[in-house]
matplotlib code that plots the C-alpha trace (Angstrom):
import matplotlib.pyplot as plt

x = [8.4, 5.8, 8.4, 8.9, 5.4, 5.0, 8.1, 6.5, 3.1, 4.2, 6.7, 3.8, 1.1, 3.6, 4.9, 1.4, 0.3, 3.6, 3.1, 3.5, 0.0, -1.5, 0.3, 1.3, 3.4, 4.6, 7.8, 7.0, 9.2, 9.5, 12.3, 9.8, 7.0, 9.2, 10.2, 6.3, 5.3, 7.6, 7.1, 3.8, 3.9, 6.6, 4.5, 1.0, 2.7, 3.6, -0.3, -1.2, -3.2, -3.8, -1.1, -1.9, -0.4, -0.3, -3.6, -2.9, -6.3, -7.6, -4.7, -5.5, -9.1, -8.4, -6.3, -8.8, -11.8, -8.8, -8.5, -9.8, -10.2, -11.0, -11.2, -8.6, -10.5, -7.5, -7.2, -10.8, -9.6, -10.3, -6.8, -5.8, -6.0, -4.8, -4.8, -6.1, -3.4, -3.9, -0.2, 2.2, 5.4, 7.5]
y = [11.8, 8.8, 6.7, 9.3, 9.5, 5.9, 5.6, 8.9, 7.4, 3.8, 5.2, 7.5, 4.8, 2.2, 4.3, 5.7, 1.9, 1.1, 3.4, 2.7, 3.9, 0.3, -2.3, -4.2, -7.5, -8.1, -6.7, -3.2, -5.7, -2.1, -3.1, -6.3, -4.4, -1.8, -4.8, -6.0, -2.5, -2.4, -5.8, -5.3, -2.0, -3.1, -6.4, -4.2, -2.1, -4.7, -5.2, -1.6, -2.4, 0.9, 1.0, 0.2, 2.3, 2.2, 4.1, 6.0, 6.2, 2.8, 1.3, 3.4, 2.7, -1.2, -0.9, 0.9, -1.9, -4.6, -2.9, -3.8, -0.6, 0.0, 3.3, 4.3, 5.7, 8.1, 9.8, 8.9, 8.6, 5.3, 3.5, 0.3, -2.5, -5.0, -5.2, -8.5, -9.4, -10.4, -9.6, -12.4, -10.3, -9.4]
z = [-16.7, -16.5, -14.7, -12.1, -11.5, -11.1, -8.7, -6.5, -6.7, -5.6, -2.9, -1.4, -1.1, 0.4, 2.8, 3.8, 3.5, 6.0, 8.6, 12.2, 12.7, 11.0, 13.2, 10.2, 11.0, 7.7, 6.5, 3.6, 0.8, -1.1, -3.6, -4.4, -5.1, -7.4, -9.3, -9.8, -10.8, -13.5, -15.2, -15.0, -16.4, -19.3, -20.5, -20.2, -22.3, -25.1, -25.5, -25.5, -22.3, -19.6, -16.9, -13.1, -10.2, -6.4, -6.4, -2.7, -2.0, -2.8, -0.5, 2.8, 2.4, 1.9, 5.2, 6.8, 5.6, 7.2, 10.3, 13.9, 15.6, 19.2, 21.6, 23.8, 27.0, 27.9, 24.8, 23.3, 20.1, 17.6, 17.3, 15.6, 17.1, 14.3, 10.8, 8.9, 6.1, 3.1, 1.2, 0.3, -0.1, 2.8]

ax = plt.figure().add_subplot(projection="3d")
ax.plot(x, y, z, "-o")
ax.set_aspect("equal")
plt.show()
């Protein structure tokens, strides 16, 4: 059941995280970042230490504090402009 919820948790903030939407230039690395998750979560484990998780939240505000937005005067909505990466993966 845990590993579920860490594989739906992860999935959802990546592909939030990944959307079109944010301009990202770096490729999503998805399987990578599966990989990290769970060898991170297996030796935290070993020393009894609490569990970390894609935190959906945390990762769309820390794309949103990235971003560069700017308004589009047609639709007068704030769009992305760029985003200012910071991920080595991908």
């Amino acid at each position: 059941l845990l590993t579920a919820l860490f594989f739906m948790d992860q999935n959802i903030s990546v592909r939030l995280v990944n959307s079109p939407d944010n301009k990202l230039k770096k490729g999503p690395a998805y399987n990578v970042d599966m990989v990290a998750l769970g060898v991170i979560t297996g030796v935290l484990s070993i020393f009894g230490l609490p569990w970390m998780c894609g935190a959906t939240v945390q990762s769309m505000n820390h794309v949103r504090a990235m971003s560069e937005t700017r308004l589009n005067p047609e639709t007068n909505e704030i769009e992305i402009a760029r985003v200012t990466e910071t991920r080595l993966t991908g």
